[in-house]
mmCIF file of the N, C-alpha and C atoms, coordinates in Angstrom:
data_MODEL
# 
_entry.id   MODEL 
# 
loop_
_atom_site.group_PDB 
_atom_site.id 
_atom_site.type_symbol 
_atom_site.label_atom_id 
_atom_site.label_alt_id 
_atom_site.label_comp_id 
_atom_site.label_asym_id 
_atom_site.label_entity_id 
_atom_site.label_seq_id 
_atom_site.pdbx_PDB_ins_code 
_atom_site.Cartn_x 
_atom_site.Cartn_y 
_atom_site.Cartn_z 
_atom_site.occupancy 
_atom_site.B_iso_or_equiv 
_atom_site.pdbx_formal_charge 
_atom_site.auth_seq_id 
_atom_site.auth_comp_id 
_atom_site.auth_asym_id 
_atom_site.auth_atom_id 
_atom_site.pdbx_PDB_model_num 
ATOM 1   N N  . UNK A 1 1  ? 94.552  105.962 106.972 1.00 0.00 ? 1  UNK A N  1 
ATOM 2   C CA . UNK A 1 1  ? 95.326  105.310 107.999 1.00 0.00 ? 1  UNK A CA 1 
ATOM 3   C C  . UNK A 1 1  ? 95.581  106.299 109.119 1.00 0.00 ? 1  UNK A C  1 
ATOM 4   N N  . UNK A 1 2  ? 95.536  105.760 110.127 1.00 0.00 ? 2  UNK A N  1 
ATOM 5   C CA . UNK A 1 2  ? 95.478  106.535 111.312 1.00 0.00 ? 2  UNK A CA 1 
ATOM 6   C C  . UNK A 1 2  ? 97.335  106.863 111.673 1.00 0.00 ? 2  UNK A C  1 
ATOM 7   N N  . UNK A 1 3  ? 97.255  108.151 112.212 1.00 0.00 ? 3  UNK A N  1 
ATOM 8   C CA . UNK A 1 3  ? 99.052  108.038 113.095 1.00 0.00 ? 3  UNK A CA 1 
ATOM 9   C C  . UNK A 1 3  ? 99.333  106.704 113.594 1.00 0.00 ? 3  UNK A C  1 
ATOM 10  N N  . UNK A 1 4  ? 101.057 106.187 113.485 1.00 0.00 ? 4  UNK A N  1 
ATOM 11  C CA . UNK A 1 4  ? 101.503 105.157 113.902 1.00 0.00 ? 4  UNK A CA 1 
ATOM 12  C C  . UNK A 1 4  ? 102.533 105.282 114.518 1.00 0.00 ? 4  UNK A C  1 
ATOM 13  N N  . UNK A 1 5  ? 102.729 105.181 116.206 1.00 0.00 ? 5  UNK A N  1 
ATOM 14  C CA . UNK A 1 5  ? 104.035 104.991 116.873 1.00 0.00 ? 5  UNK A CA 1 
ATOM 15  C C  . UNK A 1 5  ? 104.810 103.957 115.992 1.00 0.00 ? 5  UNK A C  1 
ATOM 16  N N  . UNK A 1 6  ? 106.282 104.732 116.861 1.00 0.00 ? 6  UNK A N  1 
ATOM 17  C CA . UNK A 1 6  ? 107.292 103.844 116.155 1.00 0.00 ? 6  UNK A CA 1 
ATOM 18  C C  . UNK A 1 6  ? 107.441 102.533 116.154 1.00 0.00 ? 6  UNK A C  1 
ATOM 19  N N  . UNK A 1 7  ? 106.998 101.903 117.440 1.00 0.00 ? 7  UNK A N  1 
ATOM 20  C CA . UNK A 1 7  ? 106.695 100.066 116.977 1.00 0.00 ? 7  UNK A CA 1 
ATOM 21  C C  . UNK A 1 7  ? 105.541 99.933  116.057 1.00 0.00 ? 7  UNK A C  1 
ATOM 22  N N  . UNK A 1 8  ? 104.632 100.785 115.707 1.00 0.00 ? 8  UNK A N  1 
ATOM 23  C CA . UNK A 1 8  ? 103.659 100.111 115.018 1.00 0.00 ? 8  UNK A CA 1 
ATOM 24  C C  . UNK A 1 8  ? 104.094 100.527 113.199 1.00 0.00 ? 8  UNK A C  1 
ATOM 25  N N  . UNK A 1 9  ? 104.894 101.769 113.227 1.00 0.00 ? 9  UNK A N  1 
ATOM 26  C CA . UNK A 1 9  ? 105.528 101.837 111.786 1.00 0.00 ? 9  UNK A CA 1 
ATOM 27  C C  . UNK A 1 9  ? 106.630 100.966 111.773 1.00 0.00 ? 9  UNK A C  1 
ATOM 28  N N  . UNK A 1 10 ? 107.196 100.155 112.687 1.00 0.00 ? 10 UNK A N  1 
ATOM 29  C CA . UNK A 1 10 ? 108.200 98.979  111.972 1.00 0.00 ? 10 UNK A CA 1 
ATOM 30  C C  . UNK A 1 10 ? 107.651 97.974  111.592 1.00 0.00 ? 10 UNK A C  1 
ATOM 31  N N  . UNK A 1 11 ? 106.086 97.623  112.411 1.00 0.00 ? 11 UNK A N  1 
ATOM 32  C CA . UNK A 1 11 ? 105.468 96.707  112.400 1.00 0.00 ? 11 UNK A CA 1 
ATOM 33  C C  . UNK A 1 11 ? 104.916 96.410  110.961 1.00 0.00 ? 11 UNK A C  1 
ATOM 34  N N  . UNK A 1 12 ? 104.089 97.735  110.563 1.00 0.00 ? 12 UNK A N  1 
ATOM 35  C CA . UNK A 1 12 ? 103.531 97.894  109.561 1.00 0.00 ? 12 UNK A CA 1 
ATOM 36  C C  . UNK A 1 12 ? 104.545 98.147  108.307 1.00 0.00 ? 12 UNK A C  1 
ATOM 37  N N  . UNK A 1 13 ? 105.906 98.739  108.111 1.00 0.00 ? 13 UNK A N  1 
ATOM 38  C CA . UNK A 1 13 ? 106.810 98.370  107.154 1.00 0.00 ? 13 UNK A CA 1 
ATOM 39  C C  . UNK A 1 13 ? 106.896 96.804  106.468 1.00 0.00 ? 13 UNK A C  1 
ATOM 40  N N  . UNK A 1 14 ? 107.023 96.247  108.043 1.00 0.00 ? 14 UNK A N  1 
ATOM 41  C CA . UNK A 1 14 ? 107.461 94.369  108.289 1.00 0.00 ? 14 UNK A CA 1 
ATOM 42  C C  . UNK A 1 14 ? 106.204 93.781  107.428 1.00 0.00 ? 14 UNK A C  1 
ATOM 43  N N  . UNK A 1 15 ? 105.415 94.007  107.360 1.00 0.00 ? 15 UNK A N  1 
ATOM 44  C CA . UNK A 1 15 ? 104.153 93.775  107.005 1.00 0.00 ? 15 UNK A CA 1 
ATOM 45  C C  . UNK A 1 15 ? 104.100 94.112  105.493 1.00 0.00 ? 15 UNK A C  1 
ATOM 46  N N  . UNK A 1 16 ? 104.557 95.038  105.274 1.00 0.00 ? 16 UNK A N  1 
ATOM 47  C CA . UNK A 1 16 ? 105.002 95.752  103.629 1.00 0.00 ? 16 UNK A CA 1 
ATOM 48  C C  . UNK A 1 16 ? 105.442 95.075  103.007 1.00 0.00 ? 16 UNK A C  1 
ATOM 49  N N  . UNK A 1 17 ? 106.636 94.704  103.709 1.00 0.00 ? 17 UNK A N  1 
ATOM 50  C CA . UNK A 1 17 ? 108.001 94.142  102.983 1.00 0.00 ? 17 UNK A CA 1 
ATOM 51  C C  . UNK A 1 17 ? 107.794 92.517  102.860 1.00 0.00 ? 17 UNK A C  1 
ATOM 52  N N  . UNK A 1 18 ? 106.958 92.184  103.730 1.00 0.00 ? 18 UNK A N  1 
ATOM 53  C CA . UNK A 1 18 ? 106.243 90.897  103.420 1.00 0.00 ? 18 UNK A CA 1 
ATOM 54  C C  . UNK A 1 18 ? 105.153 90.486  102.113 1.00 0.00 ? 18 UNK A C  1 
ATOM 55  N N  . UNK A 1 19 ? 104.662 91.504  102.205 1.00 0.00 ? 19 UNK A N  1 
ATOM 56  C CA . UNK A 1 19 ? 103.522 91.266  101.133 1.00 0.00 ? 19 UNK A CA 1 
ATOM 57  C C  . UNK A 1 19 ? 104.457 91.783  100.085 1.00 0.00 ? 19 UNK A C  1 
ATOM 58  N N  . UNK A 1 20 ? 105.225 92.151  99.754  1.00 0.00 ? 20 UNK A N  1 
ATOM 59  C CA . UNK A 1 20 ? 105.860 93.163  98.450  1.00 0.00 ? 20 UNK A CA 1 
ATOM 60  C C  . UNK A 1 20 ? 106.785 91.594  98.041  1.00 0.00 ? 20 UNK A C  1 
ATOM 61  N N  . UNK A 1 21 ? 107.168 91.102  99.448  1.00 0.00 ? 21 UNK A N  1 
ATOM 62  C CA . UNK A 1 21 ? 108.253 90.027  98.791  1.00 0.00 ? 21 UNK A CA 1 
ATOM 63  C C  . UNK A 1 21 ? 107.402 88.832  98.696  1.00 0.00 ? 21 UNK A C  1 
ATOM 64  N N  . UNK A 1 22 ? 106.285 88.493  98.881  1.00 0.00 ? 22 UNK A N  1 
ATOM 65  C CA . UNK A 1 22 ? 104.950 87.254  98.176  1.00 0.00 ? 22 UNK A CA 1 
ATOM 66  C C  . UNK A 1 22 ? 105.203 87.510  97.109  1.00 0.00 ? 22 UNK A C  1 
ATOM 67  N N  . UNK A 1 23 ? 104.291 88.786  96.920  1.00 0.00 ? 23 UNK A N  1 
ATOM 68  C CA . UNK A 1 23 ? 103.856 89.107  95.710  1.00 0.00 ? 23 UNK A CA 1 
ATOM 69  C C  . UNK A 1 23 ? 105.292 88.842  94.445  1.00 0.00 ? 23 UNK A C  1 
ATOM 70  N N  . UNK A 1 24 ? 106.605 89.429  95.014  1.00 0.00 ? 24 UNK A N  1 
ATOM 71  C CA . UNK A 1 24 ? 107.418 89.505  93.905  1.00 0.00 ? 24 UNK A CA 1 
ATOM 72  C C  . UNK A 1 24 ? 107.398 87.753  93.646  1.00 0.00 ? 24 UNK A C  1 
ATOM 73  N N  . UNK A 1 25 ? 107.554 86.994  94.645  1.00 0.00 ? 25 UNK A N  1 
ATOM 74  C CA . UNK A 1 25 ? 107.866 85.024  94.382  1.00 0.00 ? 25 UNK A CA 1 
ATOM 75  C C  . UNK A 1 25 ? 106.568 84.769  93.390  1.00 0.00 ? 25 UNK A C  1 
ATOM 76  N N  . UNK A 1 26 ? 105.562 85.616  93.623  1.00 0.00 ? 26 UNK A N  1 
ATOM 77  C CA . UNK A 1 26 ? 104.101 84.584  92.996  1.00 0.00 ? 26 UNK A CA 1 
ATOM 78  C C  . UNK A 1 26 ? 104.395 85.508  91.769  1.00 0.00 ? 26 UNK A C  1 
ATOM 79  N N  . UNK A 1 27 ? 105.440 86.304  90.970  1.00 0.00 ? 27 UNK A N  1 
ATOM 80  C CA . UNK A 1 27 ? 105.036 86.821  90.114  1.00 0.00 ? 27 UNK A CA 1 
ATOM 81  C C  . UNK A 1 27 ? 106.161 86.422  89.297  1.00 0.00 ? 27 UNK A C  1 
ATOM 82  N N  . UNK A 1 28 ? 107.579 85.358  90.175  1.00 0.00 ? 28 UNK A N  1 
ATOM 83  C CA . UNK A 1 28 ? 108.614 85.055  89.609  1.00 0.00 ? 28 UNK A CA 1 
ATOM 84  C C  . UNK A 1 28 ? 109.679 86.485  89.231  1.00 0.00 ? 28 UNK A C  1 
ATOM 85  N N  . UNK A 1 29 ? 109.054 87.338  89.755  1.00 0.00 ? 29 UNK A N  1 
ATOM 86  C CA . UNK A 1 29 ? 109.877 88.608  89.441  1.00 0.00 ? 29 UNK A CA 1 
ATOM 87  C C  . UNK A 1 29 ? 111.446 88.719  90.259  1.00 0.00 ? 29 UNK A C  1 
ATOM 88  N N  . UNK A 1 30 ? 112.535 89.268  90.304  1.00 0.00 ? 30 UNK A N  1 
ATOM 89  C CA . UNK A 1 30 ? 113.608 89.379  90.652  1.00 0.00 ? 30 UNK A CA 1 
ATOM 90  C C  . UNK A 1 30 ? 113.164 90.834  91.046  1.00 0.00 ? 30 UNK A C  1 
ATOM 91  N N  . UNK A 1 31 ? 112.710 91.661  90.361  1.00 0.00 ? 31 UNK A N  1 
ATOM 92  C CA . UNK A 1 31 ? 112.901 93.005  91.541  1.00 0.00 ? 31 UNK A CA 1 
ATOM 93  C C  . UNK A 1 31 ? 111.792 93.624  91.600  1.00 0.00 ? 31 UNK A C  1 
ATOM 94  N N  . UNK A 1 32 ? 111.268 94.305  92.298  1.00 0.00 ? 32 UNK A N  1 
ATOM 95  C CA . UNK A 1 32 ? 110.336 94.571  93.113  1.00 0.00 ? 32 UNK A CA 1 
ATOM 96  C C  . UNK A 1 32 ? 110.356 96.599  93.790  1.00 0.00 ? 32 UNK A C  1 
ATOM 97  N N  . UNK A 1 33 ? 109.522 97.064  93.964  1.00 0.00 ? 33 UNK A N  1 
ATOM 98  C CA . UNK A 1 33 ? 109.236 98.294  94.982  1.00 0.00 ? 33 UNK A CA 1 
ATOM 99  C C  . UNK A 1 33 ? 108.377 98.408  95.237  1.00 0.00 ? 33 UNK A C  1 
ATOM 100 N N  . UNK A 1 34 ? 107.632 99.555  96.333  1.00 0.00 ? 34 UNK A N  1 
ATOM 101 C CA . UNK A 1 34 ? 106.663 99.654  96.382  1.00 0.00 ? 34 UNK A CA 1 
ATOM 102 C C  . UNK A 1 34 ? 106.036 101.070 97.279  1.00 0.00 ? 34 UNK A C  1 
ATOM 103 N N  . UNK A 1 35 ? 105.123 101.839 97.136  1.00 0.00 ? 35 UNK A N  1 
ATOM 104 C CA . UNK A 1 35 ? 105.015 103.267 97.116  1.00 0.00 ? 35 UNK A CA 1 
ATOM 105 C C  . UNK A 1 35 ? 103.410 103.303 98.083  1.00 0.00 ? 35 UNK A C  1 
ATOM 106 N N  . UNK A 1 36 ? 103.505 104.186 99.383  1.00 0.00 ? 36 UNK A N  1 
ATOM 107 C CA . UNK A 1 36 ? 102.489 103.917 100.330 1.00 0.00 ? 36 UNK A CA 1 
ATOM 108 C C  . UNK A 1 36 ? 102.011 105.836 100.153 1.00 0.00 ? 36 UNK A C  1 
ATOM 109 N N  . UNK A 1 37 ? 100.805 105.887 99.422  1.00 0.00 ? 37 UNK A N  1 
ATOM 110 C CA . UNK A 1 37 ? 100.330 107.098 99.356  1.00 0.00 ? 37 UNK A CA 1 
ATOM 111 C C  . UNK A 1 37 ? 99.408  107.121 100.547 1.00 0.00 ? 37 UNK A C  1 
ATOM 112 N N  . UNK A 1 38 ? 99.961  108.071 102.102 1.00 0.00 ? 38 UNK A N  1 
ATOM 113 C CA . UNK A 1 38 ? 99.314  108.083 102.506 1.00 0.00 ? 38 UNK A CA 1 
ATOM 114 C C  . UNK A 1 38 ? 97.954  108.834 102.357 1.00 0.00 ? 38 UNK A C  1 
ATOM 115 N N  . UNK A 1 39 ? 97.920  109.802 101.702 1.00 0.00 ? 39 UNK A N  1 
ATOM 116 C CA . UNK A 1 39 ? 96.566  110.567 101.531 1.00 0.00 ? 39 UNK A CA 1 
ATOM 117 C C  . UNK A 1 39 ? 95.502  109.783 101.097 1.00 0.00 ? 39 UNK A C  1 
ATOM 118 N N  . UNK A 1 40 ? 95.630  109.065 100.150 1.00 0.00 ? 40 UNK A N  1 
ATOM 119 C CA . UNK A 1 40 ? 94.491  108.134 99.056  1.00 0.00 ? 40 UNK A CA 1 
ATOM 120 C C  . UNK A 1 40 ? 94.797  106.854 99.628  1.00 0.00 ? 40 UNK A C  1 
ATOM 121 N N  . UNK A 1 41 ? 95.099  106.500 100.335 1.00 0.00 ? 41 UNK A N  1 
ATOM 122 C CA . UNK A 1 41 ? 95.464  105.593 101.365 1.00 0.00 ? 41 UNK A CA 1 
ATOM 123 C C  . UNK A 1 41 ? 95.534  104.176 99.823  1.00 0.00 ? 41 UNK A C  1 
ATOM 124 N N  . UNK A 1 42 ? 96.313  104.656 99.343  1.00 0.00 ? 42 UNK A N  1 
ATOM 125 C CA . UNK A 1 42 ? 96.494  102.834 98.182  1.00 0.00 ? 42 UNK A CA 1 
ATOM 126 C C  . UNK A 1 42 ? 98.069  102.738 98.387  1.00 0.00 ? 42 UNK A C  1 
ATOM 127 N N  . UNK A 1 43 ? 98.145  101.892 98.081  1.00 0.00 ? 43 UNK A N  1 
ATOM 128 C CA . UNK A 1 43 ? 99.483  101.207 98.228  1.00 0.00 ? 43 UNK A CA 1 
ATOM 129 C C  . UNK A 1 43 ? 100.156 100.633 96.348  1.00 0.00 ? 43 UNK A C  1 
ATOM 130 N N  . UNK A 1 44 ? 101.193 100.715 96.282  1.00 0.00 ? 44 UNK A N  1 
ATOM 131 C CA . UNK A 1 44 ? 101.250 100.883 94.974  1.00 0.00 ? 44 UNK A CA 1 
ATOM 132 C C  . UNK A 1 44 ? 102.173 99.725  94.566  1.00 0.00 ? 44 UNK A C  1 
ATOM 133 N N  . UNK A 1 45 ? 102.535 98.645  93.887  1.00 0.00 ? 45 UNK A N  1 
ATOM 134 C CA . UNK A 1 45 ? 103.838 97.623  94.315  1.00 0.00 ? 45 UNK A CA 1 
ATOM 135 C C  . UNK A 1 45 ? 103.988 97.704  92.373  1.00 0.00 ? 45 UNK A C  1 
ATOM 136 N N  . UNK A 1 46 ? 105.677 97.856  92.524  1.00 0.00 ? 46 UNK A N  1 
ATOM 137 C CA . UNK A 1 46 ? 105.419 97.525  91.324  1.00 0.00 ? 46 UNK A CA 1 
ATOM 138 C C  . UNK A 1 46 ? 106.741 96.414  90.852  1.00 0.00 ? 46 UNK A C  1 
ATOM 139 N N  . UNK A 1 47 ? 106.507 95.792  89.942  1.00 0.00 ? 47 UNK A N  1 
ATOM 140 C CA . UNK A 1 47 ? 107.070 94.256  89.891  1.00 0.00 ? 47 UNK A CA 1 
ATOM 141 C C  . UNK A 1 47 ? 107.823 93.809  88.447  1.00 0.00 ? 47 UNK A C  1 
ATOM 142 N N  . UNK A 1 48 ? 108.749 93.558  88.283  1.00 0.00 ? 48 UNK A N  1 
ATOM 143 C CA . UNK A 1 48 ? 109.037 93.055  87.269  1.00 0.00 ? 48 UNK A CA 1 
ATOM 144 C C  . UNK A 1 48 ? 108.644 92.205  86.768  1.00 0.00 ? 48 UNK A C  1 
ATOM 145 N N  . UNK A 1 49 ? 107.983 92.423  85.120  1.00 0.00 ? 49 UNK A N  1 
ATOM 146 C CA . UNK A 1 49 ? 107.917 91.026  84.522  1.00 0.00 ? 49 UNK A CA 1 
ATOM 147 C C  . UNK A 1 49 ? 106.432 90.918  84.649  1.00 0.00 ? 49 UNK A C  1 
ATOM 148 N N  . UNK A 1 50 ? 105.833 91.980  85.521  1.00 0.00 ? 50 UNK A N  1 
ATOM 149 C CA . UNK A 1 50 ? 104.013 91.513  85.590  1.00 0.00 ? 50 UNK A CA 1 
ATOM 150 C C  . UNK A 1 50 ? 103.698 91.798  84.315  1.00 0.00 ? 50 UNK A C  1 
ATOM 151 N N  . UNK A 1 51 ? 104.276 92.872  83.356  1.00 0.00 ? 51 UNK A N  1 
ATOM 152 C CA . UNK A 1 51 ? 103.864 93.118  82.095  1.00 0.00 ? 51 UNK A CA 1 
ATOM 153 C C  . UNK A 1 51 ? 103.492 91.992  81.019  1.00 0.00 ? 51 UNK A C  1 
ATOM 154 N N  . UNK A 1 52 ? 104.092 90.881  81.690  1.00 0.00 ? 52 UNK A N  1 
ATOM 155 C CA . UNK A 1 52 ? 104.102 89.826  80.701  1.00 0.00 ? 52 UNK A CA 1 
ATOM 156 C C  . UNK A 1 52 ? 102.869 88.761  80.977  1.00 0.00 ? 52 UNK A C  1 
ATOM 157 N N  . UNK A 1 53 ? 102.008 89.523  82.403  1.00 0.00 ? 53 UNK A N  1 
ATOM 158 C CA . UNK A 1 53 ? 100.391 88.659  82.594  1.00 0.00 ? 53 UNK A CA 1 
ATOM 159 C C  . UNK A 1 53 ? 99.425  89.375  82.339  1.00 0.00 ? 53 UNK A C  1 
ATOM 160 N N  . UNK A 1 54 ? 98.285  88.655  81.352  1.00 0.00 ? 54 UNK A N  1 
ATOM 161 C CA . UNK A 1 54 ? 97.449  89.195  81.698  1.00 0.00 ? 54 UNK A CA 1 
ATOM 162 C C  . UNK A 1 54 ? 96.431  89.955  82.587  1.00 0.00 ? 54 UNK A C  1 
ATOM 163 N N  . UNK A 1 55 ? 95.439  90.522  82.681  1.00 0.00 ? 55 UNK A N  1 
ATOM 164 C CA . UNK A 1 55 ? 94.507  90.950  83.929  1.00 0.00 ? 55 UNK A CA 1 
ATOM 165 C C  . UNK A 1 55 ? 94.081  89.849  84.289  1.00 0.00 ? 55 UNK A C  1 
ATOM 166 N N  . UNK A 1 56 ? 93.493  89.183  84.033  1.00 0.00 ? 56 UNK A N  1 
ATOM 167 C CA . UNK A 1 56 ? 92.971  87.917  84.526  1.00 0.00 ? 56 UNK A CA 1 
ATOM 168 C C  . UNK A 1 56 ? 93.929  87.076  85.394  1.00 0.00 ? 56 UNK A C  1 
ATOM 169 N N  . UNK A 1 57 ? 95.326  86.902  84.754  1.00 0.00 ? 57 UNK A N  1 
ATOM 170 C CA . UNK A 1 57 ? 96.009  86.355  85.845  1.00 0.00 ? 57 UNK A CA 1 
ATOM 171 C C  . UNK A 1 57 ? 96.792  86.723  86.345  1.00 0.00 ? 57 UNK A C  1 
ATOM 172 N N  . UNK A 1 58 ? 96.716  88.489  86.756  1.00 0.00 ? 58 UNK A N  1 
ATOM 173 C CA . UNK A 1 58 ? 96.921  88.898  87.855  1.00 0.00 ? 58 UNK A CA 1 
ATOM 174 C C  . UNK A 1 58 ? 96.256  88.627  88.888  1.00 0.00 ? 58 UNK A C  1 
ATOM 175 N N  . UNK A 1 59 ? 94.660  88.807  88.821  1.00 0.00 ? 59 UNK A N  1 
ATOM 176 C CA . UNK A 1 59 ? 93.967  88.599  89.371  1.00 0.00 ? 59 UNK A CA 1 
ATOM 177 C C  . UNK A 1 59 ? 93.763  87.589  89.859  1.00 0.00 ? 59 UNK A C  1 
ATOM 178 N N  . UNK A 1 60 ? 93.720  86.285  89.191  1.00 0.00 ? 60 UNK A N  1 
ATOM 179 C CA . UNK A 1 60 ? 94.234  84.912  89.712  1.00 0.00 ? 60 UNK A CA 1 
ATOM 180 C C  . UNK A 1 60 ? 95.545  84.743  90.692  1.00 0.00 ? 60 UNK A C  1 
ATOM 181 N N  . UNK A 1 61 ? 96.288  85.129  90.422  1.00 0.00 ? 61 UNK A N  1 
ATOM 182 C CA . UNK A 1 61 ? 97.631  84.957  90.954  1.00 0.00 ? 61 UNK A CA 1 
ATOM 183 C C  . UNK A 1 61 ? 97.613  85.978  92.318  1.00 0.00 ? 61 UNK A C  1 
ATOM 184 N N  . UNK A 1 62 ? 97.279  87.072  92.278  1.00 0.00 ? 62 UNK A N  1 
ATOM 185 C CA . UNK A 1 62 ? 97.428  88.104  93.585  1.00 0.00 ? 62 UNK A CA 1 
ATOM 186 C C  . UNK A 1 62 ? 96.205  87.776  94.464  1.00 0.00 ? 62 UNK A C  1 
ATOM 187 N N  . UNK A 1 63 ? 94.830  87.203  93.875  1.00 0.00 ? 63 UNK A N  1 
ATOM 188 C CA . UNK A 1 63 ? 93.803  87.372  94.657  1.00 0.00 ? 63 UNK A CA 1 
ATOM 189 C C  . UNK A 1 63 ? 94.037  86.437  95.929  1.00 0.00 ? 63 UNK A C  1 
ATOM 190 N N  . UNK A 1 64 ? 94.610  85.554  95.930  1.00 0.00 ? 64 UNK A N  1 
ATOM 191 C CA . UNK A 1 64 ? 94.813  84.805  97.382  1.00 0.00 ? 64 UNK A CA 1 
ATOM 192 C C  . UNK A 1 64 ? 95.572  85.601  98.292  1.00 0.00 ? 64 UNK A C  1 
ATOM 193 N N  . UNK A 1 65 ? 96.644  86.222  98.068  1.00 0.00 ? 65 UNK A N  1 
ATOM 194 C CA . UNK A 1 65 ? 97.440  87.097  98.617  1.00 0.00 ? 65 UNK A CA 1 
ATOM 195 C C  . UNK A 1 65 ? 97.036  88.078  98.898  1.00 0.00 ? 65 UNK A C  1 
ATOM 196 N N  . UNK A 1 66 ? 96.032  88.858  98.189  1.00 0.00 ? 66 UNK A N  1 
ATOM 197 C CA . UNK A 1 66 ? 95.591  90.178  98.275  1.00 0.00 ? 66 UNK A CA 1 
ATOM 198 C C  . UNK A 1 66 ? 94.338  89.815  99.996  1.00 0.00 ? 66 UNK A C  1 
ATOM 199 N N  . UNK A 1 67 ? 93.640  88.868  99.704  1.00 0.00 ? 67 UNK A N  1 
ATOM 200 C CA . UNK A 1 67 ? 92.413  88.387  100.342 1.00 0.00 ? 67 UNK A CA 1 
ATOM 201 C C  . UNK A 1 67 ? 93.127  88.166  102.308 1.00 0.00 ? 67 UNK A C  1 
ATOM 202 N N  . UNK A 1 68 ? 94.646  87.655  101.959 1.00 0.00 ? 68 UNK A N  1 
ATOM 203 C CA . UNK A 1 68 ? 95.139  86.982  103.460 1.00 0.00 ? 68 UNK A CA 1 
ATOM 204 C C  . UNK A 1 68 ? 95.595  88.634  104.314 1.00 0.00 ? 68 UNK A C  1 
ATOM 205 N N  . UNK A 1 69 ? 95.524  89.453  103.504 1.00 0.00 ? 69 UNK A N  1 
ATOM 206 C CA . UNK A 1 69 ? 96.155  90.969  103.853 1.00 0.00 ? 69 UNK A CA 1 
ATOM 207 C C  . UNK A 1 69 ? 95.826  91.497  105.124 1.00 0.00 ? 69 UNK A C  1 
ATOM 208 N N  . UNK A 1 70 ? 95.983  91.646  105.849 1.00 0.00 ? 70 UNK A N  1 
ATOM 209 C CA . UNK A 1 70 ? 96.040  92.803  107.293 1.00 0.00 ? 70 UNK A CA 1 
ATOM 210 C C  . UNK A 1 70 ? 96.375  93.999  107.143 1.00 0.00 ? 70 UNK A C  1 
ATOM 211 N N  . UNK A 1 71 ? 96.174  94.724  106.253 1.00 0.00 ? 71 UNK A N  1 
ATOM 212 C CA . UNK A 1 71 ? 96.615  96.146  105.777 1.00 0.00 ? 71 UNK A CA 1 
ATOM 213 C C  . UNK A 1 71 ? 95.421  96.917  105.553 1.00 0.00 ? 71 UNK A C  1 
ATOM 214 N N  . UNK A 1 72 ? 95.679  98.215  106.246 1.00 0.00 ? 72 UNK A N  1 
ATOM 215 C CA . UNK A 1 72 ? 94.290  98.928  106.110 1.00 0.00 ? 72 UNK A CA 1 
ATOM 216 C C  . UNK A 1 72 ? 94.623  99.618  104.892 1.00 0.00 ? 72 UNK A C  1 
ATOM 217 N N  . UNK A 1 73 ? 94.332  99.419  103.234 1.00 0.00 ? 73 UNK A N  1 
ATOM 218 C CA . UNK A 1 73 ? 94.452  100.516 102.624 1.00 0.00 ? 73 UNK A CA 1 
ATOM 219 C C  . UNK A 1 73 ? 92.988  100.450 101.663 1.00 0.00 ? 73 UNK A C  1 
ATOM 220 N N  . UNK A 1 74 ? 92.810  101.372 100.905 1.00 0.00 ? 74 UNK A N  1 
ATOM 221 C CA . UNK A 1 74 ? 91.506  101.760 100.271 1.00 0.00 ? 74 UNK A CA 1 
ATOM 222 C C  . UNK A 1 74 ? 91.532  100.699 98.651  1.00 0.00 ? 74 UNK A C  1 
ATOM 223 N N  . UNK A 1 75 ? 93.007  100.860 98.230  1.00 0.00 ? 75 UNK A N  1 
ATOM 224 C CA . UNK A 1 75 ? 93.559  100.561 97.180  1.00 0.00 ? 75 UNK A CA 1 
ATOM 225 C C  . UNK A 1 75 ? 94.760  100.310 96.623  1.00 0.00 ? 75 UNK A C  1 
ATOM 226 N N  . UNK A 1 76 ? 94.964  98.475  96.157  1.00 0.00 ? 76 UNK A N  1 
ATOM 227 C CA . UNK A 1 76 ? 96.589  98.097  95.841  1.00 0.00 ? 76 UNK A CA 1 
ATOM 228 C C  . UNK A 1 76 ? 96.317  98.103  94.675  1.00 0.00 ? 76 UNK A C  1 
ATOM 229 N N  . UNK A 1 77 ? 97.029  98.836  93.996  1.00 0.00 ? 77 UNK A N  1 
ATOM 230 C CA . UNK A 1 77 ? 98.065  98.507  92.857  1.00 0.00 ? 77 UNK A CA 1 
ATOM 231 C C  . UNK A 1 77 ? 98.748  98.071  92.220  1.00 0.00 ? 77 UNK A C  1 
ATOM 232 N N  . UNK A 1 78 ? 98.755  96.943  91.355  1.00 0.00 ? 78 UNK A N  1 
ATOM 233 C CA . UNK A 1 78 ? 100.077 96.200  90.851  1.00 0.00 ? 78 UNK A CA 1 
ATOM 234 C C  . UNK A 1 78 ? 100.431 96.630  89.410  1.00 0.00 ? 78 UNK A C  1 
ATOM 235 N N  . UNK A 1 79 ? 101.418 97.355  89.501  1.00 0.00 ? 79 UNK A N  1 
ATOM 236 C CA . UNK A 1 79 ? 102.200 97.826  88.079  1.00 0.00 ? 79 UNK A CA 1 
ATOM 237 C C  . UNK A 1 79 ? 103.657 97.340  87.891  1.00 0.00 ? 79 UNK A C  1 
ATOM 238 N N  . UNK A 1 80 ? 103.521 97.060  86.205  1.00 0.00 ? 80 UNK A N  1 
ATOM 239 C CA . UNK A 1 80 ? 104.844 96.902  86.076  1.00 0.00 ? 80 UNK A CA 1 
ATOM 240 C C  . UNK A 1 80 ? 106.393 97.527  86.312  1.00 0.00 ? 80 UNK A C  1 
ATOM 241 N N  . UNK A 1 81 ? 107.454 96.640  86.507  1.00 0.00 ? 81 UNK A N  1 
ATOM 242 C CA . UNK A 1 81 ? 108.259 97.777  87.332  1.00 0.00 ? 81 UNK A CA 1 
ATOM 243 C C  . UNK A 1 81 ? 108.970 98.567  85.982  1.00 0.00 ? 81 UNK A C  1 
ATOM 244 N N  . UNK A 1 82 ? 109.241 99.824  86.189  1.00 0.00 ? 82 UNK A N  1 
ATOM 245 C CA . UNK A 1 82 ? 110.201 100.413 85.121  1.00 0.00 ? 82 UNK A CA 1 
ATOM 246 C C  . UNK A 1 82 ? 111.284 100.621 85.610  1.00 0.00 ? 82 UNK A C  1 
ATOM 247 N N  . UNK A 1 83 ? 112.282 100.274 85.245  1.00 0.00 ? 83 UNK A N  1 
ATOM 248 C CA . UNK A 1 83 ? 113.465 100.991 85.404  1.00 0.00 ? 83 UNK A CA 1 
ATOM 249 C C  . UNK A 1 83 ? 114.180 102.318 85.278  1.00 0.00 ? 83 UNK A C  1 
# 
């Protein structure tokens, strides 16, 4: 990811916090975070309660969401959340 002026890092937060809060509704989860490694450029979200889907329907369930994305990263992540 390239440097981002300050409208384009609120922009791109807004954009975060959007996809972090899909993802938590399509996963029925109540809480949610999520971790932006810029070096390896992946993005990391992790979710309550995903522990309880399989791979397959993660993959079912995130791939529409993942596909509508405007985010330049190399690699998302969906892990369960720990407390």
């Amino acid at each position: 990811m390239s440097k981002l002026n300050e409208s384009d890092f609120q922009a791109f937060e807004e954009d975060l916090e959007i996809l972090v809060d899909v993802l938590r509704k399509t996963f029925d989860s109540e809480h949610s975070r999520y971790y932006v490694d810029e070096r390896g450029e992946a993005l990391y979200v992790e979710l309550e309660g995903l522990d309880e889907y399989n791979d397959e329907e993660i993959a079912e369930l995130a791939g529409p969401v993942l596909d509508e994305l405007d985010l330049d990263f190399d690699e998302i992540l969906l892990l369960p959340l720990k407390k």
